[in-house]
C-alpha positions as CSV (number, residue, x, y, z in Angstrom):
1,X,-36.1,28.9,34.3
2,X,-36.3,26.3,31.8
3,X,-39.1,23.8,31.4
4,X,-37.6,20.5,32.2
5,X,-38.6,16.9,31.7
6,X,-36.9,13.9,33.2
7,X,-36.3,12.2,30.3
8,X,-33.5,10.7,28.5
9,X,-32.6,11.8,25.3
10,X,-31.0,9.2,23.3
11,X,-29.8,8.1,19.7
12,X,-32.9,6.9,17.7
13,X,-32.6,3.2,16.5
14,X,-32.0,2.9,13.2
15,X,-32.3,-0.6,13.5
16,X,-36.1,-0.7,14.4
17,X,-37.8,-1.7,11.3
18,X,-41.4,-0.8,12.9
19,X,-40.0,2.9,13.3
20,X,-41.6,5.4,10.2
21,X,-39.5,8.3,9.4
22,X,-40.9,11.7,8.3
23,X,-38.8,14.8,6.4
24,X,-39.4,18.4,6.9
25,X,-37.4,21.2,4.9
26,X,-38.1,25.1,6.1
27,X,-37.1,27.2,3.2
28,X,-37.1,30.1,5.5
29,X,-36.4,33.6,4.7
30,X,-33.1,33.6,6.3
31,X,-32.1,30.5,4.7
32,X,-33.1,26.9,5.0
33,X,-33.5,24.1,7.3
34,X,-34.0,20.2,7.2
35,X,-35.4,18.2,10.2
36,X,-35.6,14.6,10.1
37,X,-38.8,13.2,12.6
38,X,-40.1,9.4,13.7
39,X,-42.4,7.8,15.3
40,X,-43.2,4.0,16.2
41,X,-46.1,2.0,15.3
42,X,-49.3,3.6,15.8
43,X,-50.9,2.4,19.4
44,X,-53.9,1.6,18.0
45,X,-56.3,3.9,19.8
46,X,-58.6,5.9,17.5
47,X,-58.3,9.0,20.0
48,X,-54.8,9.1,20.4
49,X,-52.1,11.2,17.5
50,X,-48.9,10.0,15.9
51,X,-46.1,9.7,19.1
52,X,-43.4,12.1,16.7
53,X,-39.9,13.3,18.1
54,X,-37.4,14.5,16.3
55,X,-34.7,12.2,15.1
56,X,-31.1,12.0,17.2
57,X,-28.0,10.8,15.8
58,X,-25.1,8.6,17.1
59,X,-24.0,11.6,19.6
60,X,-28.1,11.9,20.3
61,X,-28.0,15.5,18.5
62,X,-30.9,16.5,16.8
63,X,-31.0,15.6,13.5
64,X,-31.0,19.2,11.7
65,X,-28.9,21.3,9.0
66,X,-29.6,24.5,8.0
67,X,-27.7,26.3,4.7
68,X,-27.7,29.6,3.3
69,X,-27.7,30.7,-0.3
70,X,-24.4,30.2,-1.3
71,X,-23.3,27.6,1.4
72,X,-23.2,23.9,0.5
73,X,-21.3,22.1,2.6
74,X,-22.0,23.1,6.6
75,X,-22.1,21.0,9.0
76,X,-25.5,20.0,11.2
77,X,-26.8,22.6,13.2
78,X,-27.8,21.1,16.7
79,X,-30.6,23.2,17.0
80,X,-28.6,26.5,18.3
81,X,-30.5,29.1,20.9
82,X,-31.6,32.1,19.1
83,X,-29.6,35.3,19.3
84,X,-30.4,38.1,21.5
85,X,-30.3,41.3,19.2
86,X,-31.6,40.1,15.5
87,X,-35.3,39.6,14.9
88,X,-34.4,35.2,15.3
89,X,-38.0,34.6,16.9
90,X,-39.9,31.5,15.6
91,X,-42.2,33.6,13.6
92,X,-40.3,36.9,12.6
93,X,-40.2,38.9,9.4
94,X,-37.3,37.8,6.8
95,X,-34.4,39.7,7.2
96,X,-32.0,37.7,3.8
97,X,-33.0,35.9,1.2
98,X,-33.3,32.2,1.5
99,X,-34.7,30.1,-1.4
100,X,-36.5,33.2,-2.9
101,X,-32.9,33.8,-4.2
102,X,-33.3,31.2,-7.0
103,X,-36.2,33.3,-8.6
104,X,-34.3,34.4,-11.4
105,X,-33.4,30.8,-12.2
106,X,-35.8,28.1,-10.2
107,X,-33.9,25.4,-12.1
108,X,-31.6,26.4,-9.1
109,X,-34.0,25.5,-6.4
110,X,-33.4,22.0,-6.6
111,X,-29.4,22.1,-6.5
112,X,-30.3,24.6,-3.8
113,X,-31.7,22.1,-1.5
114,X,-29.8,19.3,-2.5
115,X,-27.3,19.1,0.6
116,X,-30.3,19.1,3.0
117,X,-32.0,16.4,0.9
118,X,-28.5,14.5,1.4
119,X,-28.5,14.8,4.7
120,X,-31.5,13.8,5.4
121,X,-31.4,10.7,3.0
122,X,-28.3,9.7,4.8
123,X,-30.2,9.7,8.2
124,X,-33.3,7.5,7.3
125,X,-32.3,4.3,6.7
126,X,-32.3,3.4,3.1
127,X,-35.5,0.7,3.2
128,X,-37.5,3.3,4.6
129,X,-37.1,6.0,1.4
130,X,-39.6,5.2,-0.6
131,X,-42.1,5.3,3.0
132,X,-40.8,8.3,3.9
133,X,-43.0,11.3,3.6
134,X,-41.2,14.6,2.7
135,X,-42.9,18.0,2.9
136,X,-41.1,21.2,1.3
137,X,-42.8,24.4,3.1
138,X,-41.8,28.0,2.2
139,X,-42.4,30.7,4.6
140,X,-41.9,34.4,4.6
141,X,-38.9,34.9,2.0
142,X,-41.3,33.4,-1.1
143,X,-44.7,34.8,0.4
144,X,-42.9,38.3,-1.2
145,X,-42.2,36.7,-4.5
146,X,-44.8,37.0,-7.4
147,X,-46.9,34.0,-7.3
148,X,-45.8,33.2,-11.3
149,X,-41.7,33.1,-9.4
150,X,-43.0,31.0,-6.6
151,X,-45.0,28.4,-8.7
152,X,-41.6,27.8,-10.9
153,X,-39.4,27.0,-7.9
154,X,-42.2,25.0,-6.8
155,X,-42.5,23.2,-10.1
156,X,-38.8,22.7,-10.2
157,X,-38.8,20.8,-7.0
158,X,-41.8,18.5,-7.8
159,X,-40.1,17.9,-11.3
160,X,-36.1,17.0,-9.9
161,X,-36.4,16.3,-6.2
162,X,-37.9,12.6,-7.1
163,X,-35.5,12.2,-9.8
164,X,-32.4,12.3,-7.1
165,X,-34.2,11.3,-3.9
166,X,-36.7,7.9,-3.2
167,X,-38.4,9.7,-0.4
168,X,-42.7,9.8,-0.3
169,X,-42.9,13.6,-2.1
170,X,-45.8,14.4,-4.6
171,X,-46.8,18.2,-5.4
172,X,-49.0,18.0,-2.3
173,X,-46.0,17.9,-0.1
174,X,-44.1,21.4,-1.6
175,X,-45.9,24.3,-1.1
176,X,-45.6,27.8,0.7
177,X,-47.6,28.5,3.7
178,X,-49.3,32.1,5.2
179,X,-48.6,33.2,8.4
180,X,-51.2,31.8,9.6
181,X,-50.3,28.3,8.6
182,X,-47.3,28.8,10.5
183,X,-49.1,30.5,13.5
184,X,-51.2,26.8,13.7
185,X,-48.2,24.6,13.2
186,X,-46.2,26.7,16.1
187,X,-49.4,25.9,18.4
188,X,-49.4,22.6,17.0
189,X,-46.0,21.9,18.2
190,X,-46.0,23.6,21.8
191,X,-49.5,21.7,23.1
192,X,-47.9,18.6,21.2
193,X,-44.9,18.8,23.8
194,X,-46.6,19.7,26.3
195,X,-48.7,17.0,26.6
196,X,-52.0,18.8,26.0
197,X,-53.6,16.7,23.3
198,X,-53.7,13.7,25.5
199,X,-57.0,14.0,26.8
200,X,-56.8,10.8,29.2
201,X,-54.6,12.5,31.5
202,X,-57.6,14.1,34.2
203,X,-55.1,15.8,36.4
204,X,-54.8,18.9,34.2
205,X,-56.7,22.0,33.8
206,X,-59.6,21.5,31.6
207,X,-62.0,23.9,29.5
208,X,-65.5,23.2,28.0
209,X,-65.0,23.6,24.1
210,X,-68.5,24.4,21.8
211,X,-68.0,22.0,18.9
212,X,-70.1,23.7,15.7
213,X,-73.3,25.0,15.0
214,X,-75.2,21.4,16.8
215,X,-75.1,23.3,20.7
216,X,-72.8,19.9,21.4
217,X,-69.9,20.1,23.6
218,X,-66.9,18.3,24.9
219,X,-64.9,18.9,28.2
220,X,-61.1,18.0,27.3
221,X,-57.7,19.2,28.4
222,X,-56.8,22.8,28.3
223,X,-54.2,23.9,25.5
224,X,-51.7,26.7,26.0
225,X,-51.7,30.3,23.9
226,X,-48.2,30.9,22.8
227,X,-46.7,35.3,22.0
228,X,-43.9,35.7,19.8
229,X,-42.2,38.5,19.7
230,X,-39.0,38.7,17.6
231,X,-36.9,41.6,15.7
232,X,-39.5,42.3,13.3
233,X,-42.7,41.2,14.5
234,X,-45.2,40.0,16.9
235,X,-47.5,37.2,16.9
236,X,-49.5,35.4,19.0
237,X,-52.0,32.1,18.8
238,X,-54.7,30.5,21.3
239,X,-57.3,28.1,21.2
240,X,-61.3,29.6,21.2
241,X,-63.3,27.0,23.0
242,X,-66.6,29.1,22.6
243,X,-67.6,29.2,18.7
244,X,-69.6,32.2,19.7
245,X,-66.4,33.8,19.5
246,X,-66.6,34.8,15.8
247,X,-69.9,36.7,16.4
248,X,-68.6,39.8,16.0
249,X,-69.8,43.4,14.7
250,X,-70.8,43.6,11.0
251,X,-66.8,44.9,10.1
252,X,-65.4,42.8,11.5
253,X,-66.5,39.5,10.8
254,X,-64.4,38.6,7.8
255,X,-61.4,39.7,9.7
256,X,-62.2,37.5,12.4
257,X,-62.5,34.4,9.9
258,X,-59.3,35.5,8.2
259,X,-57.9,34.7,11.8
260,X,-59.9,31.7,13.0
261,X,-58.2,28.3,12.1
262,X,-60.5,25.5,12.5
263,X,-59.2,21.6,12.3
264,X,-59.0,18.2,13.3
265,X,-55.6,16.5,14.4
266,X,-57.5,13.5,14.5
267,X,-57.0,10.5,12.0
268,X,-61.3,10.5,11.7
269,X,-63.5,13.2,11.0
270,X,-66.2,11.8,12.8
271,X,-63.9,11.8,16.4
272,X,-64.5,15.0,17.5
273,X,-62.1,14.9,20.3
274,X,-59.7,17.1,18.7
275,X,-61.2,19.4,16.3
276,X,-60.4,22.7,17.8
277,X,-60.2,26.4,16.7
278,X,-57.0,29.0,17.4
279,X,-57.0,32.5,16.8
280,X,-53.9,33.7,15.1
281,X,-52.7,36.8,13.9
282,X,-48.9,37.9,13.2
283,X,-48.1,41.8,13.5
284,X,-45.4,43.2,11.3
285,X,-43.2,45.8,12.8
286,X,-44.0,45.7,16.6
287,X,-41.1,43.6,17.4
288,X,-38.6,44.3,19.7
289,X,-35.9,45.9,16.9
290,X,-38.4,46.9,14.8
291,X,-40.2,49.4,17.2
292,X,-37.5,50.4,18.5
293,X,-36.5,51.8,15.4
294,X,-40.2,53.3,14.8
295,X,-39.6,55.1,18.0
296,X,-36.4,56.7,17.3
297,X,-38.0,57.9,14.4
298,X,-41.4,59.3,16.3
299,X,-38.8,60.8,18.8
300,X,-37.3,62.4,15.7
301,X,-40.2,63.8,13.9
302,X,-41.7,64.7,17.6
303,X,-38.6,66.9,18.8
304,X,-37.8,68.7,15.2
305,X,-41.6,69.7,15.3
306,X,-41.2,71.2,18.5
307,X,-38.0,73.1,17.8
308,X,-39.7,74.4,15.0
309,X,-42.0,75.4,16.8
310,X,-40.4,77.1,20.1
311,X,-37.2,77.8,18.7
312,X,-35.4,75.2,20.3
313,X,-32.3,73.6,19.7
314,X,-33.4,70.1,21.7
315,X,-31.1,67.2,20.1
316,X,-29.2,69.2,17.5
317,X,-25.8,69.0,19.3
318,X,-24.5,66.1,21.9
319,X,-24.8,69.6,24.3
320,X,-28.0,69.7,24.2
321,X,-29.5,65.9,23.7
322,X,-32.9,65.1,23.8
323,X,-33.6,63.1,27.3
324,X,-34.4,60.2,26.4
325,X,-36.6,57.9,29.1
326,X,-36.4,54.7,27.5
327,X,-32.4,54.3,27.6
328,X,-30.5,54.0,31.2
329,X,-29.3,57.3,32.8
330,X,-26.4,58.8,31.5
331,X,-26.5,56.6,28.7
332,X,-25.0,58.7,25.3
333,X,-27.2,57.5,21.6
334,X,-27.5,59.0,18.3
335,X,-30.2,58.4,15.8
336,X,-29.5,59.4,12.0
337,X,-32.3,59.5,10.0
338,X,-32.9,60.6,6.0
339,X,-29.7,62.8,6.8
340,X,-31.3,64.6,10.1
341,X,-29.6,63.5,13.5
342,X,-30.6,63.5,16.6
343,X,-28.5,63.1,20.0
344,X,-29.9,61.7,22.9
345,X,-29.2,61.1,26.8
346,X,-30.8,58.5,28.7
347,X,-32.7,59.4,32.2
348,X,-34.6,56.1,32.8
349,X,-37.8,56.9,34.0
350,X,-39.3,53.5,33.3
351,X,-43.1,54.7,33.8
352,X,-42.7,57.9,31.4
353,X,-41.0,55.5,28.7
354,X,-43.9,52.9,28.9
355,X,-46.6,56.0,28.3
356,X,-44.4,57.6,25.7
357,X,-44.9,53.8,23.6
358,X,-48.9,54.0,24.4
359,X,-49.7,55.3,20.4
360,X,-47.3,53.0,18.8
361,X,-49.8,50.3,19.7
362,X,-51.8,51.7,16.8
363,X,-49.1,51.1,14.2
364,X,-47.7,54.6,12.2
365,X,-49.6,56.1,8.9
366,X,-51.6,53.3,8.5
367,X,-48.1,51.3,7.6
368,X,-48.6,48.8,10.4
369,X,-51.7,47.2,11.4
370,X,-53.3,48.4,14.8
371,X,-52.5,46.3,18.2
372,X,-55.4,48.3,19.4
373,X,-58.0,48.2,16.3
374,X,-57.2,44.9,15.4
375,X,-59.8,42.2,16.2
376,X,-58.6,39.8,18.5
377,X,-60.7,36.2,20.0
378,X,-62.0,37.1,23.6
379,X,-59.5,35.1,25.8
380,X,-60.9,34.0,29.5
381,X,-58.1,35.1,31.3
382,X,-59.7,33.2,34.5
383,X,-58.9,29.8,32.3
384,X,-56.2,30.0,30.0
385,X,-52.4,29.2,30.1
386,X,-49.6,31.3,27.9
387,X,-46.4,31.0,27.5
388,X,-44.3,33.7,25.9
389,X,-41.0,33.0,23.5
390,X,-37.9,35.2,22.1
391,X,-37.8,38.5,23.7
392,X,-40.9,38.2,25.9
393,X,-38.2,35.4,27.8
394,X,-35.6,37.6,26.8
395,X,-36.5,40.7,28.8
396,X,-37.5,38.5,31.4
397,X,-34.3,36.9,32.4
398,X,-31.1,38.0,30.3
399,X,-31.1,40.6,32.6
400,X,-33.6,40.9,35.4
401,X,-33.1,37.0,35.7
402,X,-37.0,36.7,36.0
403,X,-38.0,34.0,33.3
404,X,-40.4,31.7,34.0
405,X,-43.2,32.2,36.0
406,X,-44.3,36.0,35.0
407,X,-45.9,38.5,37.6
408,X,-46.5,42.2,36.2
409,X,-45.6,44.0,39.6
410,X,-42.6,42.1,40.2
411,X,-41.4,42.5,36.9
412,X,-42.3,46.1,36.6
413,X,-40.5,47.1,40.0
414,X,-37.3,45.1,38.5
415,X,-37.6,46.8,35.2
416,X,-38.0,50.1,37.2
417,X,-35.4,49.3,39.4
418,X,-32.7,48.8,36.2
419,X,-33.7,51.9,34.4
420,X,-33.0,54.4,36.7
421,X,-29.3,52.8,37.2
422,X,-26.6,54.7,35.8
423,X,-25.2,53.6,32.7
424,X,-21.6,53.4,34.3
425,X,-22.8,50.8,37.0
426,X,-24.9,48.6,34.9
427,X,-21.5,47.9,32.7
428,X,-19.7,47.3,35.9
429,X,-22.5,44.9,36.7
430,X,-22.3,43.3,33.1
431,X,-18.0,42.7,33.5
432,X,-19.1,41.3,37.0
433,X,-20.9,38.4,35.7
434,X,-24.4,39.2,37.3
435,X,-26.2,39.3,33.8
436,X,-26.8,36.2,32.2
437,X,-24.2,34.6,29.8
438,X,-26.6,35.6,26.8
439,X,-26.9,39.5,27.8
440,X,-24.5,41.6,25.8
441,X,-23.7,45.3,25.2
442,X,-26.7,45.5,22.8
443,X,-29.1,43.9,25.7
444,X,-28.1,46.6,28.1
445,X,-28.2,49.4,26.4
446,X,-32.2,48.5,25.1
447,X,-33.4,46.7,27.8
448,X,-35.2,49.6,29.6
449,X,-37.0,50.0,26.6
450,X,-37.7,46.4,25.0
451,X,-39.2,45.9,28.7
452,X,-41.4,48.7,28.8
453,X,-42.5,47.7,25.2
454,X,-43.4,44.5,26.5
455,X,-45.4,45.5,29.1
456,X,-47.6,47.6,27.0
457,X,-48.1,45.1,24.4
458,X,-48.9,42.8,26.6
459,X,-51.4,44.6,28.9
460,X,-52.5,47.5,26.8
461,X,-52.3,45.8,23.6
462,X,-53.7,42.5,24.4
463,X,-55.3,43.1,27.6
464,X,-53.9,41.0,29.9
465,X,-54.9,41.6,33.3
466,X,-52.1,43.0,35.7
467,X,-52.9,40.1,38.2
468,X,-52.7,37.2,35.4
469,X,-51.6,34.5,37.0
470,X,-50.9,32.3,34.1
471,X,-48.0,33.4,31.6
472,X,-44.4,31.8,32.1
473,X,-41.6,33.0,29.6
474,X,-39.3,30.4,27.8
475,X,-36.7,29.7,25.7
476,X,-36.9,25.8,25.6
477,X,-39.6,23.6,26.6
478,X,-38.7,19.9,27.9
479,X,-35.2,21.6,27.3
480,X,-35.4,21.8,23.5
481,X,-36.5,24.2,20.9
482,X,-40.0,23.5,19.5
483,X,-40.0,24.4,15.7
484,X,-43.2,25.2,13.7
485,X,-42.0,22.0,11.8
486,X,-42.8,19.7,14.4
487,X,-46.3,20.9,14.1
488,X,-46.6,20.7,10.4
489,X,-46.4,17.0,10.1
490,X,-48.1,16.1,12.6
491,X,-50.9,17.8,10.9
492,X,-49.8,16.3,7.6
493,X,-49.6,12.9,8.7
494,X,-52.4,13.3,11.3
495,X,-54.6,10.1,8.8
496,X,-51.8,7.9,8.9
497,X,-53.1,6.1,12.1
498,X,-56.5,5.4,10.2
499,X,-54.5,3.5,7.8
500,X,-52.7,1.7,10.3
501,X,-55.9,1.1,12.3
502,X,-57.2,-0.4,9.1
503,X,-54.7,-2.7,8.2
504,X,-54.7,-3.9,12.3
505,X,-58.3,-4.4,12.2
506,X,-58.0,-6.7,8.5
507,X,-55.3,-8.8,10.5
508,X,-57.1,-8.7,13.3
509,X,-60.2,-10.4,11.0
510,X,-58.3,-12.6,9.1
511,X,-56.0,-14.0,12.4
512,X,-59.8,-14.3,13.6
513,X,-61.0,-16.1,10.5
514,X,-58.4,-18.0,10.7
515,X,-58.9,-19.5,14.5
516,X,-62.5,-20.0,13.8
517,X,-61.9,-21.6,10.3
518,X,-59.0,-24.0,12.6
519,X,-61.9,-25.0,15.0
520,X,-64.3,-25.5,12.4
521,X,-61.7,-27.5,10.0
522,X,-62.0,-30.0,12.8
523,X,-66.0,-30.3,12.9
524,X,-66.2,-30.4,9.2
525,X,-63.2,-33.2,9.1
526,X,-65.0,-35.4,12.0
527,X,-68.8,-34.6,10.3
528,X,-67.3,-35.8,6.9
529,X,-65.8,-39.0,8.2
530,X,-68.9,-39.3,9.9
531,X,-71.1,-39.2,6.6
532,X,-68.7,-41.5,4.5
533,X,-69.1,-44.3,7.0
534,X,-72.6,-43.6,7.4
535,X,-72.7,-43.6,3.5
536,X,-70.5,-46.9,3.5
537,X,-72.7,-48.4,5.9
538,X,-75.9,-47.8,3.5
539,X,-74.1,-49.2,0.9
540,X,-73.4,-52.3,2.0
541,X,-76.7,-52.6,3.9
542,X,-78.1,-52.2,0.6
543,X,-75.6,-54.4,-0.9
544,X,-76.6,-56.6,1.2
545,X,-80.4,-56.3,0.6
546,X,-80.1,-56.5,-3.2
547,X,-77.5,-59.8,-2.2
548,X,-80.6,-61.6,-0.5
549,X,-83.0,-60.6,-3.3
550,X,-81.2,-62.2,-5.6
551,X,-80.7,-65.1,-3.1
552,X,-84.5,-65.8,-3.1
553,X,-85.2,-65.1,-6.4
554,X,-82.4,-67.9,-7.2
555,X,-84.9,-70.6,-5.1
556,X,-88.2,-70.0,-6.2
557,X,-86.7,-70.4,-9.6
558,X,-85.0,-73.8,-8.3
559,X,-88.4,-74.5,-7.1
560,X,-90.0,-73.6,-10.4
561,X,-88.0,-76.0,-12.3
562,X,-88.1,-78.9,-9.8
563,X,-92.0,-78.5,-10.2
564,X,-92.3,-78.3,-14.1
565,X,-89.1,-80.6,-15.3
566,X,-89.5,-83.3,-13.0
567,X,-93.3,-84.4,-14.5
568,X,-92.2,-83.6,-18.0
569,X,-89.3,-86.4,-17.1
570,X,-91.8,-89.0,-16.0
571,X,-94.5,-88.5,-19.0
572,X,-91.8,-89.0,-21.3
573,X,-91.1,-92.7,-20.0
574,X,-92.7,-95.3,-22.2
């Protein structure tokens, strides 16, 4: 029910001086988290991304610590599994304050961070600081503050984190991203894991992606589409191979922009091998929790209307509850609401509970977006690949025990099938240990209904055809968590390789030069020797010329003399 990979997880080597380290704090809206990441040397191929894994201690635990306002000494987190009946879902609504809570004083939001910054400094080995690489990204919790409050905490870090900490961190690195930065970076990191940006692997589905305005094209491995649905809220991100996707009518089309995210993981803008484009959108208030809540409160409004109306007395007293089909039979629930209650019954009928959630699919008084309205990407369901996290794996196997591979009829026939048990047995079921160890009293009591609000988002709200073939539910992938962070710096340090391809290819020319200039060395050497004898050997052949010059020049002057003396000798003579 997992997605497993053989693979051993083990300490990292902090003894590896070719190993970079890279540091990634969450400043959540729950809190915050640090997560420590390294790769080795790039491999040298232009076509190929940064090989990044998260850090693993000693024990080979993931290197991770989160804290809460407040907290300043708690211990690493090993990357815990997400609880069942709070909005936990990688990319949920905020439901505390995390590091917005220093807005009335950002000079706090560097003392505020300072045990994570510890942590992490005491992980990377100290010679590899000041190459470190440390992004600070906000998420939901400061996207509410004013942007005047967020740009002081922001300040405050830029000024005083370098002052206390050597690691690579320059006002680039601290910043707070939208929801659809996050959307990306969660895509980033699932198709990372998976495997699905290396494009050299051919025994994988492919897809033919449009690249631009040019009518060029590429065929390359096919990424996954991840849904999200936590507490709060919904989200869900795929890739759009077609750029024809954003043609859309004339009221649409900025919304369809706002939602398109176009990039390039690669280290060269001229490789166009993976430039690609994911549709992303997040809806607030149609998760799990969250519309349950909005339901009770339809229910409400609904049932007092028709009292009103017919003179009823339907939910007023636990006599006469409203019958509710959405919550196991026999199943006793009150909802309190601006000081009107209303008692329900459960009678789970499965199929009237998943039509009685139909209109929350278009969000309530214009307070939440549509599912319906909302422009979404065309997705070809006949080549694509989802998988579904938090409560779409939650519903699936906490109690039905179907996660993994999802089919719509088998999943509907089990939901069915659990609805219209009696309250009394499913409990008996729950002591007897045939739920799974994460199900609790909260799970049973809402699992008719989170599953039939699944369904409908899912196939009414997105469209997914009943026979899809190609949606599996997860908690873990390879057996780990897969944060949002993961994604973020491999996108941040997705030109690092170009650096290191530089600096390979001036070694490469110089060890080059270098062999060349060793071979030549030894022509020049021989070809000088060679021209000093030859020189040597003119020189004393002219030497030797000049020597029998004079030579001659010596005898006719002999000659000379022996003419004109000698007679001058003998006329002399009287």
């Amino acid at each position: 029910r997992y997605l497993a990979q053989a693979e051993e997880l083990t300490a990292t080597d902090t003894e590896d001086s070719s190993l970079n380290y890279g540091v990634v704090v969450d400043c959540g809206s729950s809190g915050s988290r640090v997560f420590v990441y390294f790769w080795p040397p790039h491999n040298g191929n232009p076509h190929d991304l940064l090989d990044i894994k998260q850090m693993r201690d000693r024990s080979s635990r993931p290197v991770v610590k989160k804290i809460k306002p407040g907290a300043c000494c708690l211990s690493p987190a090993p990357a815990p599994s997400p609880p069942r009946t709070a909005g936990a879902g990688r990319l949920t609504a905020p439901s505390s304050p995390g590091i917005s809570v220093t807005a009335a004083a950002p000079e706090q939001a560097t003392p505020y961070l300072r045990p994570l910054l510890r942590f992490a400094a005491a992980h990377v080995p100290a010679r590899k600081h000041k190459e470190t690489p440390l992004y600070i990204l906000c998420t939901a919790g400061m996207r509410l503050l004013p942007e005047r409050q967020q740009a002081a905490i922001l300040e405050d870090l830029v000024t005083n984190v370098p002052l206390e900490f050597d690691f690579l961190f320059s006002k680039s690195h601290a910043e707070v991203i939208s929801g659809k930065q996050e959307g990306v970076y969660a895509w980033i990191g699932i198709n990372f894991v998976l495997g699905r940006f290396d494009h050299e692997d051919e025994e994988d589905a492919v897809v033919t992606v449009a690249l631009g305005d040019q009518g060029k094209s590429l065929v390359r491995k096919r990424t996954v589409g991840i849904l999200d649905m936590g507490g709060a809220s919904l989200q869900i991100a795929y890739e759009v191979p077609d750029s024809g996707a954003i043609s859309s009518p004339q009221q649409q089309e900025e919304a369809a922009k706002s939602l398109l995210a176009e990039f390039n993981l690669g280290c060269d803008v001229q490789h166009t091998g993976h430039m690609y484009r994911v549709y992303v959108n997040t809806f607030l208030g149609f998760g799990g929790n969250f519309a349950r809540q909005r339901y009770e409160e339809h229910v409400l409004n609904q049932t007092y209307v028709h009292n009103r109306l017919h003179s009823q007395q339907t939910g007023l007293s636990p006599k006469m509850p409203f019958l509710d089909p959405c919550l196991p039979v026999g199943l006793e629930d009150m909802v309190v609401r601006g000081g009107q209650t209303l008692y329900m019954r459960g009678r789970g009928d499965w199929q009237a509970c998943a039509k009685l959630l139909q209109p929350l699919l278009a969000g309530s008084n214009g307070s939440h977006a549509s599912l319906v309205e909302t422009y979404k990407a065309p997705i070809d369901f006949s080549n694509s690949e989802f998988y579904g996290f938090s409560e779409f794996f939650y519903c699936t196997e906490d109690v039905l025990r179907l996660g993994g591979q999802y089919s719509a009829p088998t999943f509907t026939s089990a939901a069915q099938e659990y609805c219209s048990q009696r309250w009394e047995v499913l409990t008996q079921r729950f002591r007897g240990g045939l739920y799974s160890v994460h199900a609790d009293q909260h799970r049973l009591k809402y699992q008719c209904f989170k599953s039939a609000w699944m369904y409908q988002v899912l196939h009414e709200g997105f469209q997914f055809p009943l026979d899809y073939p190609s949606l599996r539910t997860a908690q873990l992938v390879y057996d780990r968590e897969v944060q949002w962070t993961l994604g973020a710096i491999l996108y941040k340090t997705r030109f690092l390789p170009l650096r290191d391809l530089r600096q390979e290819s001036i070694r490469q020319a110089h060890a080059s030069w270098l062999r060349l200039s060793f071979v030549y060395n030894h022509y020049l050497f021989f070809a000088c020797i060679l021209v000093v004898a030859l020189a040597i050997i003119l020189y004393l052949l002219r030497l030797r010329r000049i020597h029998r010059r004079q030579l001659r020049s010596a005898q006719h002057t002999l000659l000379w003399l022996d003419k004109v003396v000698v007679p001058l000798a003998q006329g002399s003579v009287p």
